[in-house]
C-alpha positions as a Markdown table, in Angstrom:
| # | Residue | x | y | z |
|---|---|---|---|---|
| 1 | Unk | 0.0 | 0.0 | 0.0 |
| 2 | Unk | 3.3 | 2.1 | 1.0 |
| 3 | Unk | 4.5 | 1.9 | -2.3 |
| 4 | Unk | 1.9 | 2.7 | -4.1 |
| 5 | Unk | 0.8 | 5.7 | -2.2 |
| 6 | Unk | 4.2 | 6.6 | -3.5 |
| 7 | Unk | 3.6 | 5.7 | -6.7 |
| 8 | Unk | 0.4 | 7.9 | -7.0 |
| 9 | Unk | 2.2 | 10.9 | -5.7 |
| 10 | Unk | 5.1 | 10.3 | -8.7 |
| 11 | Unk | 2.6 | 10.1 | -11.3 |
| 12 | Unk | 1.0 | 13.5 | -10.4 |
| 13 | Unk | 4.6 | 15.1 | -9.4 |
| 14 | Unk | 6.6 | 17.1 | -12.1 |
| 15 | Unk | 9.4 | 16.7 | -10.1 |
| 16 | Unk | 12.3 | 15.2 | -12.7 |
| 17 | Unk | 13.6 | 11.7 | -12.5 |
| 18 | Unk | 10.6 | 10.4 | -10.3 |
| 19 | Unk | 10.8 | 6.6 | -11.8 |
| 20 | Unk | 14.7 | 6.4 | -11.1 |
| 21 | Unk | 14.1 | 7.5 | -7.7 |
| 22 | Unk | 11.5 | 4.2 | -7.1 |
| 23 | Unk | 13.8 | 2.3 | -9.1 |
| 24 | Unk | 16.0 | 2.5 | -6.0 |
| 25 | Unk | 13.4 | 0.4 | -4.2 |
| 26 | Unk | 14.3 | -2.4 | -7.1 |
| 27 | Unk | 17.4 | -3.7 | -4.6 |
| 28 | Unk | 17.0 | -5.4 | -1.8 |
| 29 | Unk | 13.2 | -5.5 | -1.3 |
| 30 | Unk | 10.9 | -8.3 | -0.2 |
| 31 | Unk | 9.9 | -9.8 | -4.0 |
| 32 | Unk | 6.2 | -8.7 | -3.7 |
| 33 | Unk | 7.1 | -4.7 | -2.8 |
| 34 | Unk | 10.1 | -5.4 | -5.8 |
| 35 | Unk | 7.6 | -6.9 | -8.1 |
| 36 | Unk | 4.9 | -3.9 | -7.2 |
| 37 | Unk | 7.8 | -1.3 | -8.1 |
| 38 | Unk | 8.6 | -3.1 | -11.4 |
| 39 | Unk | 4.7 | -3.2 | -12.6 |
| 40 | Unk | 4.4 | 1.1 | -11.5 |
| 41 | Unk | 7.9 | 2.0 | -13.6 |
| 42 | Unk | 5.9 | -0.1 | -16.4 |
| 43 | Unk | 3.0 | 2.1 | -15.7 |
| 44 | Unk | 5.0 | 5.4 | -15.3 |
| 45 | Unk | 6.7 | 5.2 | -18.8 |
| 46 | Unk | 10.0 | 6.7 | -17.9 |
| 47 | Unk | 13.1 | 4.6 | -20.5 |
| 48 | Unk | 15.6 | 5.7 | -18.3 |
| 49 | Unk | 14.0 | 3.1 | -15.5 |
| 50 | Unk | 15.3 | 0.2 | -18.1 |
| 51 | Unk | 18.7 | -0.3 | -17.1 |
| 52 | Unk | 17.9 | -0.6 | -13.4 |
| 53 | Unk | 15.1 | -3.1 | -14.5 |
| 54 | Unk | 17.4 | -5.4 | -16.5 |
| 55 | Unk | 20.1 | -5.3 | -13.3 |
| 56 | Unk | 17.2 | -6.8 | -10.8 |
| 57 | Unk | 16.7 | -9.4 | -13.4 |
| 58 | Unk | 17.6 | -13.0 | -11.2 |
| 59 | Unk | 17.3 | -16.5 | -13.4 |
| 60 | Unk | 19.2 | -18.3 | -11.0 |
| 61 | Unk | 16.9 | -20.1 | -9.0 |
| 62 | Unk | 14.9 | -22.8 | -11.8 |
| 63 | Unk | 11.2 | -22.8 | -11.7 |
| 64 | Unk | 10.7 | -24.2 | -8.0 |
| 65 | Unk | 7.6 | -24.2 | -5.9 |
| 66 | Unk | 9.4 | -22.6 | -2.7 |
| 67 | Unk | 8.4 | -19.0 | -1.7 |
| 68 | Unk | 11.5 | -17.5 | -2.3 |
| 69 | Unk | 11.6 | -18.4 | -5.9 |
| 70 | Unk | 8.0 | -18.0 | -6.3 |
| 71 | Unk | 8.7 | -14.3 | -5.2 |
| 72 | Unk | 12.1 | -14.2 | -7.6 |
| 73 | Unk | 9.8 | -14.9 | -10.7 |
| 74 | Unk | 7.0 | -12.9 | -9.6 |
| 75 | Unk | 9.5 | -9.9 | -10.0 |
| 76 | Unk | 11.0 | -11.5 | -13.3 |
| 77 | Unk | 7.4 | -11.7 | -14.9 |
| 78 | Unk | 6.5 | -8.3 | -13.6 |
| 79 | Unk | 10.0 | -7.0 | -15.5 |
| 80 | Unk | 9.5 | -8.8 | -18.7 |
| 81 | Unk | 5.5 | -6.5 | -18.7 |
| 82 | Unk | 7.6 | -3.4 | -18.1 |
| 83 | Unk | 10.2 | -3.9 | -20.4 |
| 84 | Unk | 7.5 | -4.7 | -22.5 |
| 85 | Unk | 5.2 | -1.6 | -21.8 |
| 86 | Unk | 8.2 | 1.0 | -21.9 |
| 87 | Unk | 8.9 | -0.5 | -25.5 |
| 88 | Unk | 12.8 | 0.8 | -25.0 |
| 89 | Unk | 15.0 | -1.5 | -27.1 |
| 90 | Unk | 17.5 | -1.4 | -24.2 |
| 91 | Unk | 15.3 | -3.7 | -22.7 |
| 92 | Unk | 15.9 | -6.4 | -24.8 |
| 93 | Unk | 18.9 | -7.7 | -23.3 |
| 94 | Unk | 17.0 | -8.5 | -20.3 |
| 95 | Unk | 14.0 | -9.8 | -21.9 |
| 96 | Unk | 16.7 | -11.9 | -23.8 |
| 97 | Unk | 17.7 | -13.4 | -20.2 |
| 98 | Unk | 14.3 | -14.2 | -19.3 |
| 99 | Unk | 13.4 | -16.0 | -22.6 |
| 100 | Unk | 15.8 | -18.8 | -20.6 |
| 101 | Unk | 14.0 | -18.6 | -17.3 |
| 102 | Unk | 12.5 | -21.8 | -16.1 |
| 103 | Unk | 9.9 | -20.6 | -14.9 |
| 104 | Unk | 7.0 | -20.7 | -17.9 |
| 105 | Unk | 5.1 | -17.6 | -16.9 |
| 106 | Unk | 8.3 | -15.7 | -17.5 |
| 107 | Unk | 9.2 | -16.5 | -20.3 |
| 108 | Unk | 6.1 | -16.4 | -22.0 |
| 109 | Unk | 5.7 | -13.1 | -21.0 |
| 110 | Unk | 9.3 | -12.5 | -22.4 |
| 111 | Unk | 8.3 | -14.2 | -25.5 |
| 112 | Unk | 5.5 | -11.7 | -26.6 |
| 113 | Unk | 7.6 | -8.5 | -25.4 |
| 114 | Unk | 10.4 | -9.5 | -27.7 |
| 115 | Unk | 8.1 | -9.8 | -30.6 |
| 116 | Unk | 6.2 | -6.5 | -29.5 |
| 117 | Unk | 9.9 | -4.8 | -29.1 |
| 118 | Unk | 10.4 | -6.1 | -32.7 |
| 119 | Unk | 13.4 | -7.7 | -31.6 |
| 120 | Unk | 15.6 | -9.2 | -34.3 |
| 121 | Unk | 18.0 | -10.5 | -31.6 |
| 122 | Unk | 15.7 | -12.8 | -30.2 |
| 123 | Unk | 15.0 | -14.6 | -33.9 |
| 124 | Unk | 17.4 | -17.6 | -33.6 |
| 125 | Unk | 16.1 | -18.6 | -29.7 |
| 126 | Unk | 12.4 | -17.7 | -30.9 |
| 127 | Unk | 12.7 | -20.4 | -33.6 |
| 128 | Unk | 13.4 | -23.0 | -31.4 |
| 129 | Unk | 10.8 | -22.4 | -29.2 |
| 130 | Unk | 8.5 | -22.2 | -32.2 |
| 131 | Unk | 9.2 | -25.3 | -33.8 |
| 132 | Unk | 9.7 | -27.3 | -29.7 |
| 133 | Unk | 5.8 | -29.2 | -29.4 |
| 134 | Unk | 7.7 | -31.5 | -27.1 |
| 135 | Unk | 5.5 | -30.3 | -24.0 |
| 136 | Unk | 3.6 | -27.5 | -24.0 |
| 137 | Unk | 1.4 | -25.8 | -27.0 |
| 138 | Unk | 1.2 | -22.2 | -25.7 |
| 139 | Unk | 5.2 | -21.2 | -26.1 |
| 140 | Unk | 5.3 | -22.3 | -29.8 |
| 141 | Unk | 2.1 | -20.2 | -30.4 |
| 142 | Unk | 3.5 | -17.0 | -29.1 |
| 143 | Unk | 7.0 | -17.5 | -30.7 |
| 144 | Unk | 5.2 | -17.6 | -33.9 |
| 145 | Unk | 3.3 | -14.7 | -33.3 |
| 146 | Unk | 6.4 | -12.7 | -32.2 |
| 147 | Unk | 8.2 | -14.2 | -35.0 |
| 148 | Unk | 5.4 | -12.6 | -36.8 |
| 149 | Unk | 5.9 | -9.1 | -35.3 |
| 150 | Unk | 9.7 | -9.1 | -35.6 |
| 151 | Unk | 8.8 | -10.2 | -39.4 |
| 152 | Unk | 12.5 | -11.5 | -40.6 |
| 153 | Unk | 12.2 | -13.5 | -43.3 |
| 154 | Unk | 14.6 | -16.2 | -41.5 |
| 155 | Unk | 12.1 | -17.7 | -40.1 |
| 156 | Unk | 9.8 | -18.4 | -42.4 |
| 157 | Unk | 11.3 | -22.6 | -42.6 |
| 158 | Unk | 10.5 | -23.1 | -39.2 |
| 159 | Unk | 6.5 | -21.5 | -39.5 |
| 160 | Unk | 6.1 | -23.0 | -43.1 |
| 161 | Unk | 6.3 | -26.3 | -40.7 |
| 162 | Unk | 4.0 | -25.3 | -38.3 |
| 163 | Unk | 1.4 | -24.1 | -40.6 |
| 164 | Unk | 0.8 | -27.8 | -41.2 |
| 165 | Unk | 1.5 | -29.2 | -37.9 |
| 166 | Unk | -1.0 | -31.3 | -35.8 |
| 167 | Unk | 0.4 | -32.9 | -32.4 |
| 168 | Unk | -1.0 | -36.5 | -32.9 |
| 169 | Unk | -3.9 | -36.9 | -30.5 |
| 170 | Unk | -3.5 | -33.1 | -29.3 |
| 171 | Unk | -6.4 | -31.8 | -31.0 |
| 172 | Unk | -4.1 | -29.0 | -31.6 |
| 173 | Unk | -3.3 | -26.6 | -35.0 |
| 174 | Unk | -0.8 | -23.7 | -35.3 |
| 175 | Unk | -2.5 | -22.6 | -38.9 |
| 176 | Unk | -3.7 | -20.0 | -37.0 |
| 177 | Unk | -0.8 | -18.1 | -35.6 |
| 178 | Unk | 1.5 | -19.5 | -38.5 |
| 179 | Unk | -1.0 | -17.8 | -41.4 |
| 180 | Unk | -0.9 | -14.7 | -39.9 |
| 181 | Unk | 2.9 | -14.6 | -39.2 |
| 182 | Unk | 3.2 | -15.2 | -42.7 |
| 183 | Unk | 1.1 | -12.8 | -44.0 |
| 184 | Unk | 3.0 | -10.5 | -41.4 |
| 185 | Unk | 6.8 | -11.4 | -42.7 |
| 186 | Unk | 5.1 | -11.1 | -46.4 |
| 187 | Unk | 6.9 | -10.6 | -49.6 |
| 188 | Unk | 8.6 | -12.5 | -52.3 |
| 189 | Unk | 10.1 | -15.3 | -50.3 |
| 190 | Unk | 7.2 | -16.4 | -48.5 |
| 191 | Unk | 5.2 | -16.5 | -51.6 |
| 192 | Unk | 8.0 | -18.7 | -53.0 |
| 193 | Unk | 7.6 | -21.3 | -50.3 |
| 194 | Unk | 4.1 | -21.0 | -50.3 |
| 195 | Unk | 4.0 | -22.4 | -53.3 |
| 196 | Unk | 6.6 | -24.3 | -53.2 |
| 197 | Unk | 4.1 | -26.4 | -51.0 |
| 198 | Unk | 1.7 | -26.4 | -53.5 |
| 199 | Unk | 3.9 | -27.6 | -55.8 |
| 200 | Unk | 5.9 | -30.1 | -53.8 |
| 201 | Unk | 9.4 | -28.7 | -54.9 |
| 202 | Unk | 11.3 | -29.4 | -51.8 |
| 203 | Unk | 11.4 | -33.0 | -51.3 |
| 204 | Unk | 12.9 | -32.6 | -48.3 |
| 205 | Unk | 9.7 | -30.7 | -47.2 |
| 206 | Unk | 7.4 | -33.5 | -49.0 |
| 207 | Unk | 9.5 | -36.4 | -46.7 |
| 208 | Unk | 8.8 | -33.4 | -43.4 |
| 209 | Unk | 5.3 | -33.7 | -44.7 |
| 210 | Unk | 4.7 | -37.6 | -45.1 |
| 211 | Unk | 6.6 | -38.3 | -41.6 |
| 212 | Unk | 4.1 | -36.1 | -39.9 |
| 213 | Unk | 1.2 | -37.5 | -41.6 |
| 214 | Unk | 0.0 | -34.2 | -43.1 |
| 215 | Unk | -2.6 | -35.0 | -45.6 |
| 216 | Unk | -2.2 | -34.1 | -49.3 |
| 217 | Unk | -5.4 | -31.8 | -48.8 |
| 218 | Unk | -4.1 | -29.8 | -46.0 |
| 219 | Unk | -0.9 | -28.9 | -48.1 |
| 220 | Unk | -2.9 | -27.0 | -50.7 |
| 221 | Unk | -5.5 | -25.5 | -49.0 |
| 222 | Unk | -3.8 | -24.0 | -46.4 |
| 223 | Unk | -1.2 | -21.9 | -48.4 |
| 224 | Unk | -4.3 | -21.0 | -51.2 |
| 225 | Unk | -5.6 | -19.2 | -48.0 |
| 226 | Unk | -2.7 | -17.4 | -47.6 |
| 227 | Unk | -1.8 | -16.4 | -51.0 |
| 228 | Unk | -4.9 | -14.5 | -51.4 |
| 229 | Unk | -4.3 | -12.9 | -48.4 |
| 230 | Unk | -0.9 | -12.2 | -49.7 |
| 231 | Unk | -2.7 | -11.2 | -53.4 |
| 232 | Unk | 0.3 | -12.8 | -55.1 |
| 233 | Unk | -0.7 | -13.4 | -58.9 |
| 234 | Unk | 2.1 | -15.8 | -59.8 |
| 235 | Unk | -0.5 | -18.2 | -57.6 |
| 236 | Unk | -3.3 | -17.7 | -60.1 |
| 237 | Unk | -2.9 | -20.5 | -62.6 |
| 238 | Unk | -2.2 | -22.1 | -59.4 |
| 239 | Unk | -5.5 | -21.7 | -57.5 |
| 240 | Unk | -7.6 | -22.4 | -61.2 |
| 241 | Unk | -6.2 | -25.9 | -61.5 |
| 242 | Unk | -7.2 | -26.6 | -57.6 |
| 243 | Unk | -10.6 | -25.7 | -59.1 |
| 244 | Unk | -11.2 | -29.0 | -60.0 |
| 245 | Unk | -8.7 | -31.1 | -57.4 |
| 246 | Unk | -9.5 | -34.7 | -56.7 |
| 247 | Unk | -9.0 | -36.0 | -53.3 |
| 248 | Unk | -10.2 | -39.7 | -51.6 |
| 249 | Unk | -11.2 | -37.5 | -48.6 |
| 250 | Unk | -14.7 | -35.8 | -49.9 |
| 251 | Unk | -14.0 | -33.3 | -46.9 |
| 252 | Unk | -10.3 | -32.3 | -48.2 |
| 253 | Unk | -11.5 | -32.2 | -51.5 |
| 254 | Unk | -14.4 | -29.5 | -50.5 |
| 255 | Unk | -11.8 | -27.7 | -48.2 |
| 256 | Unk | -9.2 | -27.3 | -51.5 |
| 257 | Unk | -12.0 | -26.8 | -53.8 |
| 258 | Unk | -13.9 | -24.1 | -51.5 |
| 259 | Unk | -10.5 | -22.1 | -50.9 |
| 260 | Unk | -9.5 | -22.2 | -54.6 |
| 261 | Unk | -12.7 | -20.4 | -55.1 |
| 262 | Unk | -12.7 | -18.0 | -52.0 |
| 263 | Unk | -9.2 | -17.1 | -53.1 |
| 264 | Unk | -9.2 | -16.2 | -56.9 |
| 265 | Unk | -12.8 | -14.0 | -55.6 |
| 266 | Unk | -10.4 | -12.6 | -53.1 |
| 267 | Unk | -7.5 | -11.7 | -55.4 |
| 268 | Unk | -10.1 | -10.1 | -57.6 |
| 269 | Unk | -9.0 | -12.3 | -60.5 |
| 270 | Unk | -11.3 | -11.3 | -63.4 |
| 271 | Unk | -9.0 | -13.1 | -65.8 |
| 272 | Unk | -11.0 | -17.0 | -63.9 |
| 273 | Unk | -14.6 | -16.4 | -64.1 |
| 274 | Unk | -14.0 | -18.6 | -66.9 |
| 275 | Unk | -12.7 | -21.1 | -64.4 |
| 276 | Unk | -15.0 | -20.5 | -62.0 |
| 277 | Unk | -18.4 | -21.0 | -64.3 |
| 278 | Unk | -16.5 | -24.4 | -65.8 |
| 279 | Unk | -16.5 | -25.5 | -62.0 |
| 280 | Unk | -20.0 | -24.2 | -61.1 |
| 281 | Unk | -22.0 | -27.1 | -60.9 |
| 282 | Unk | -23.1 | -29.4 | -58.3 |
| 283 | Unk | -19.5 | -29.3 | -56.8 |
| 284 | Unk | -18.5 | -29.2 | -52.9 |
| 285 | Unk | -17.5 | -25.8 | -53.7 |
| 286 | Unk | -20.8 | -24.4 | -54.7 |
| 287 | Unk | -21.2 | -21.4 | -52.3 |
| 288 | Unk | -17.9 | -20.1 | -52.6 |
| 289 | Unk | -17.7 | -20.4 | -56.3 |
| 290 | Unk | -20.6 | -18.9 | -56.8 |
| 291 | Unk | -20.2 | -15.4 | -53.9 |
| 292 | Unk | -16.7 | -15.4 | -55.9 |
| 293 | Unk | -18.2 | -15.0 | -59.3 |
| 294 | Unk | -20.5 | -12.0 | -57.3 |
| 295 | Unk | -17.4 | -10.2 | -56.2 |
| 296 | Unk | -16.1 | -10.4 | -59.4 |
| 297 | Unk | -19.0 | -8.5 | -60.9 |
| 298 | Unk | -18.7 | -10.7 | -64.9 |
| 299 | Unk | -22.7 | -10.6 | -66.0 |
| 300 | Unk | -21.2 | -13.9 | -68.1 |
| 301 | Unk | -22.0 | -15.6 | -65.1 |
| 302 | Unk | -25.6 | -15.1 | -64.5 |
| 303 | Unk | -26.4 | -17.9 | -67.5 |
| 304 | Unk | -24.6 | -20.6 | -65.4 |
| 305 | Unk | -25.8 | -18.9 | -62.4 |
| 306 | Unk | -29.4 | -19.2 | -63.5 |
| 307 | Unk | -28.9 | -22.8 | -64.4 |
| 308 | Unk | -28.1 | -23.7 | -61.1 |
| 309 | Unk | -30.8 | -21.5 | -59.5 |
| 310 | Unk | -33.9 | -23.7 | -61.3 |
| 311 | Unk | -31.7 | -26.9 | -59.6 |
| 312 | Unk | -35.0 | -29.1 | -57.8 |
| 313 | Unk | -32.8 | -29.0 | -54.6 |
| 314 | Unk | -34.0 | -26.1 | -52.5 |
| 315 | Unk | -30.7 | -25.7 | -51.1 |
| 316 | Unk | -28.8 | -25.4 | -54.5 |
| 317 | Unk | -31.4 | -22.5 | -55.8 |
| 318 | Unk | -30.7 | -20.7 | -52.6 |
| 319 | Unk | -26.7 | -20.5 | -53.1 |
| 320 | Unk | -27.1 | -19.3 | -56.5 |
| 321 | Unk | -30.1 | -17.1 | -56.5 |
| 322 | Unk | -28.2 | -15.0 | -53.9 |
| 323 | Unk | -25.6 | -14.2 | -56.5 |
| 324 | Unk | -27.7 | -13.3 | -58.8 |
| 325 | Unk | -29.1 | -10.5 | -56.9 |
| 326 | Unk | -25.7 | -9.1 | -56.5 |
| 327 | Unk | -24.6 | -9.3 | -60.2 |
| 328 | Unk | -28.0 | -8.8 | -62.3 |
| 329 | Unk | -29.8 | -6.7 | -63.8 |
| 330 | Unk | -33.2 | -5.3 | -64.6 |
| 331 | Unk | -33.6 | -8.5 | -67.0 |
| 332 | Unk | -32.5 | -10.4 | -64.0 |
| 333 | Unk | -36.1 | -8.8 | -61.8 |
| 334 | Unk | -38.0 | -10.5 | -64.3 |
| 335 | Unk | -36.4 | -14.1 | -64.9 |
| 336 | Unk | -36.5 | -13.7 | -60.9 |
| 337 | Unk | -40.1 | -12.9 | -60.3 |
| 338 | Unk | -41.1 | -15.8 | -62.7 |
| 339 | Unk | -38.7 | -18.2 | -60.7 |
| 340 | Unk | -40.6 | -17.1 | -57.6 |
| 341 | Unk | -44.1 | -18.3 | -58.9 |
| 342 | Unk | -42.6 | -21.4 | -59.6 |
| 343 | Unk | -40.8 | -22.2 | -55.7 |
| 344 | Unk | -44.4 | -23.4 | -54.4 |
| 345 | Unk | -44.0 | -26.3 | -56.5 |
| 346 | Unk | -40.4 | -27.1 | -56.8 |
| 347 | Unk | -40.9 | -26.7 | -52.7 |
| 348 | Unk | -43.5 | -29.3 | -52.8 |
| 349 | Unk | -42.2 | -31.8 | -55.3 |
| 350 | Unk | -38.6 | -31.7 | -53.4 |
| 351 | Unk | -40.8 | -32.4 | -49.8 |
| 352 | Unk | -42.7 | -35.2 | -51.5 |
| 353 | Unk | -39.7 | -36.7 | -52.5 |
| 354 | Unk | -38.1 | -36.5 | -49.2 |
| 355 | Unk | -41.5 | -37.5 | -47.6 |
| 356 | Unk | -42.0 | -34.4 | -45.2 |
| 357 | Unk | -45.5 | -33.6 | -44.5 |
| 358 | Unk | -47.1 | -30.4 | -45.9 |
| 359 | Unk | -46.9 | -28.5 | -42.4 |
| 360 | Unk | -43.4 | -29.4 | -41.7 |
| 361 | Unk | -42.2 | -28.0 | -45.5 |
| 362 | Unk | -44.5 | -25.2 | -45.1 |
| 363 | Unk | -41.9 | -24.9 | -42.1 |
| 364 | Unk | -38.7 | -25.5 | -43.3 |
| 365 | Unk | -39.7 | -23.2 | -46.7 |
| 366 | Unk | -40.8 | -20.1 | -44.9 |
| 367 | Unk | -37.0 | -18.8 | -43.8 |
| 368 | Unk | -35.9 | -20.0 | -47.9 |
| 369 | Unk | -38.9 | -17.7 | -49.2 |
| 370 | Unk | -37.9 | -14.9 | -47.3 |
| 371 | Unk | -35.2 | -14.4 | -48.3 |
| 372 | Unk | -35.8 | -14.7 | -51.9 |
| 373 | Unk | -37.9 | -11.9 | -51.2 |
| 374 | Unk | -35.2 | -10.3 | -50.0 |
| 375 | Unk | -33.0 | -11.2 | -52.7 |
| 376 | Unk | -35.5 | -10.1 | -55.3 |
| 377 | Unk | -35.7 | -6.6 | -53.6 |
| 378 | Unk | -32.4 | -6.2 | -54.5 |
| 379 | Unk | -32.5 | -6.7 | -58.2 |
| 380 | Unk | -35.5 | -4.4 | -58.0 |
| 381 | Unk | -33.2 | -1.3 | -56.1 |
| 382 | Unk | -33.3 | 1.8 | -58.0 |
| 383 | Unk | -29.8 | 2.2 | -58.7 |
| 384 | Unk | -29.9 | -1.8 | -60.7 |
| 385 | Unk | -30.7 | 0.1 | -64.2 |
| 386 | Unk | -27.6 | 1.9 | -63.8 |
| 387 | Unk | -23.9 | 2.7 | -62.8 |
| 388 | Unk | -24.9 | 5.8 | -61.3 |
| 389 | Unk | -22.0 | 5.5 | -58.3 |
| 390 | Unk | -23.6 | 8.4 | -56.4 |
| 391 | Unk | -27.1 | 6.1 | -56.6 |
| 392 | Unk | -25.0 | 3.2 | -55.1 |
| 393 | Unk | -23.3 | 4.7 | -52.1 |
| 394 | Unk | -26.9 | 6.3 | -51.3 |
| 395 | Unk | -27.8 | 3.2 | -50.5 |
| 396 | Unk | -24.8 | 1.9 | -47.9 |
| 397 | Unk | -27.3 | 2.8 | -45.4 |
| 398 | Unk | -30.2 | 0.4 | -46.5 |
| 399 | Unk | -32.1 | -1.6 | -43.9 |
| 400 | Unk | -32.0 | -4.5 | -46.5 |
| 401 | Unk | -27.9 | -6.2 | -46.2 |
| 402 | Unk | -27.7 | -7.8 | -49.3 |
| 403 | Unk | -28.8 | -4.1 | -50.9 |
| 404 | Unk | -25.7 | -2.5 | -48.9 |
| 405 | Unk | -23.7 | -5.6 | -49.8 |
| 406 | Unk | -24.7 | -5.2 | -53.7 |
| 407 | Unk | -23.9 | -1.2 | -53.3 |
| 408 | Unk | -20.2 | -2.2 | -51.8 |
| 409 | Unk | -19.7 | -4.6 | -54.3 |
| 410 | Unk | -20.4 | -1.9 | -57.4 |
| 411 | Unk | -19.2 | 1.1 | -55.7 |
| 412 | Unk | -15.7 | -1.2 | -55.1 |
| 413 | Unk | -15.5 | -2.8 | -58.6 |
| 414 | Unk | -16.1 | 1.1 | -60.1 |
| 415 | Unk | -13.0 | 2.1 | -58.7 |
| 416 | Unk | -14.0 | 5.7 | -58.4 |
| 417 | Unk | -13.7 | 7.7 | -55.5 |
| 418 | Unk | -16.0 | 8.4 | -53.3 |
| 419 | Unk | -16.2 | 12.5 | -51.9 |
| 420 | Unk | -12.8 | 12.6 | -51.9 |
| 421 | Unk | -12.3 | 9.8 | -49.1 |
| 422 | Unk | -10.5 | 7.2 | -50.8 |
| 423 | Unk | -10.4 | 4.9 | -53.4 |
| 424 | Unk | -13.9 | 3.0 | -53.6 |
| 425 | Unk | -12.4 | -0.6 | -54.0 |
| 426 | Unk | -12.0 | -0.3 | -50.1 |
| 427 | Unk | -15.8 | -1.2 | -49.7 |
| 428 | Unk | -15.9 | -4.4 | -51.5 |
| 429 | Unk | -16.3 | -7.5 | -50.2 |
């Protein structure tokens, strides 16, 4: 309470050097009072405090359960958050000491302050940890994700690994952290490896792959994801010929398939609606082919797209009718409004089939006919008959989603800007 009573006082006083004078209380203090001090300098924000932190640094005494070196890593944690909060690169020496404590709390801590610090130093020690699923799962987490801050290149090998790595009987992933850190480190050589994967180029990598039981699936699907993100075009071609990708596993096959899809949408690759109409059918990647084919904004879909919305499975219409109130037309309001006279019986004759009573389809229809109605509002919108980009971003604000959905989508693909705020491609989807 002593201490901070004294703390409050510094905080308010504009009397210089206030943090080096509690920094004094740093040596030879009981570990709770040291460990309070530590978390205030954090709190006070004074650099000059750092050097006295890294000197009460104490790794000596392991990770034991006995009270005094309970109370020694209670002050090491507490130092590795004020290191952390005062940001000063000076502190990375110390933080570099209590990567190696015993003790797991601190050196977690230590972990993410490195990576927040941006700390290149740290890179070869943070690799091991990353790649170490030995014991626990939470220290190779956060060294990926401060591997991911710090963003050198040099340890892209050791996260390419753990993008696909499953601890056997675990239940544990690391795509997670490992896409993001990717996407974070960026640039030509990760976009090289990623589709190196794809590829399988490195057989040493392939053998990595096979020892570790990664399935063929995961090895495409997973860097597809990533090289959208990453918008790298060399991975167009790519992405097409996963399109159609053949797997034993029906589930694999859909999780390619559906990221193929999702990515080329992503990437904004006009040059595959081609691809993506051949692949349109009946396929595991339906949904996503289709919403991709909507961002994408070619009216060469709709024909494909209205093939596939007069499908007798109620489910398949729904996927493809929805895209075709984001890409058509007033022609579109028409076909649409016919194709709603005829759901009552394509409703009925799908139930029949599937022997479900009239009450229960009326039941399981109602939520499907809604939001064709909803759908079909859209294609009826003012601004449909147009390109008017001032009609479109008047309707941002509709109470209707798919309407503001529809107005991102044109407002994005016009490429105009809007009042002056930016370039309009922000707003698609």
């Amino acid at each position: 309470a002593d201490v901070q009573k004294l703390a409050d006082l510094l905080k308010t006083s504009k009397e210089a050097g206030a943090g080096p004078q509690l920094a004094t209380l740093l040596k030879d203090q009981p570990g709770d009072v040291a460990a309070k001090v530590a978390e205030i300098l954090g709190d006070l924000g004074d650099k000059s405090v750092v050097p006295a932190l890294n000197e009460a640094i104490d790794v000596s005494k392991g990770a034991g359960a006995d009270k005094a070196t309970q109370a020694t890593n209670h002050l090491n944690k507490a130092i590795a958050t004020a290191l952390k909060r005062l940001g000063d690169p000076a502190g990375i020496s110390g933080l570099m000491q209590l990567l190696k404590c015993k003790d797991f709390y601190v050196s977690m801590e230590a972990t993410t302050a490195l990576g927040e610090l941006r700390a290149k130093e740290a890179v070869d020690a943070l690799i091991v940890i990353a790649g170490d699923v030995s014991t626990e799962t939470l220290p190779p987490k956060l060294a990926i994700i401060a591997l991911g801050n710090i963003g050198d290149p040099k340890a892209l090998p050791v996260i390419n690994k753990m993008l696909f790595l499953e601890p056997k009987g675990k239940g544990i992933s690391f795509f997670a952290e490992s896409s993001f850190a990717m996407y974070q480190i960026g640039g030509q050589q990760t976009a090289d490896l990623l589709i190196s994967d794809i590829e399988g180029k490195d057989q040493d990598f392939a053998k990595w792959l096979k020892d570790h039981e990664v399935l063929p699936g995961a090895v495409l699907a997973k860097p597809a994801q990533i090289l959208a993100d990453l918008n790298e075009p060399r991975a167009i071609p790519i992405l097409e010929k996963l399109l159609t990708y053949k797997d034993p596993d029906g589930m694999l096959e859909a999780a390619v398939r559906v990221q193929a899809s999702d990515a080329l949408g992503r990437m904004r690759s006009t040059k595959s609606v081609s691809a993506l109409i051949a692949t349109l059918g009946e396929n595991p990647a339906l949904e996503r082919t289709a919403n991709s084919l909507a961002i994408l904004g070619d009216k060469a879909a709709l024909p494909a797209l209205w093939k596939m919305g007069r499908n007798k499975n109620m489910g398949i219409r729904d996927l493809t009718l929805k895209p075709i109130a984001l890409l058509g037309g007033e022609a579109d309001l028409k076909t649409f409004e016919a194709a709603l006279k005829e759901e009552p019986n394509l409703i009925k004759a799908q139930c029949k089939e599937s022997e479900i009573d009239d009450a229960e389809c009326a039941k399981q229809s109602g939520d499907y006919l809604k939001r064709l109605e909803g759908y079909k509002a859209v294609l009826a919108n003012k601004c449909v008959s147009g390109s008017d980009v001032a009609c479109w971003q008047g309707q941002l604000g509709d109470a209707n989603a798919l309407v503001r959905r529809r107005a991102a989508l044109e407002l994005g693909r016009s490429g105009k800007k809007l009042g002056g705020q930016g370039d309009s491609s922000e707003l698609s989807e």
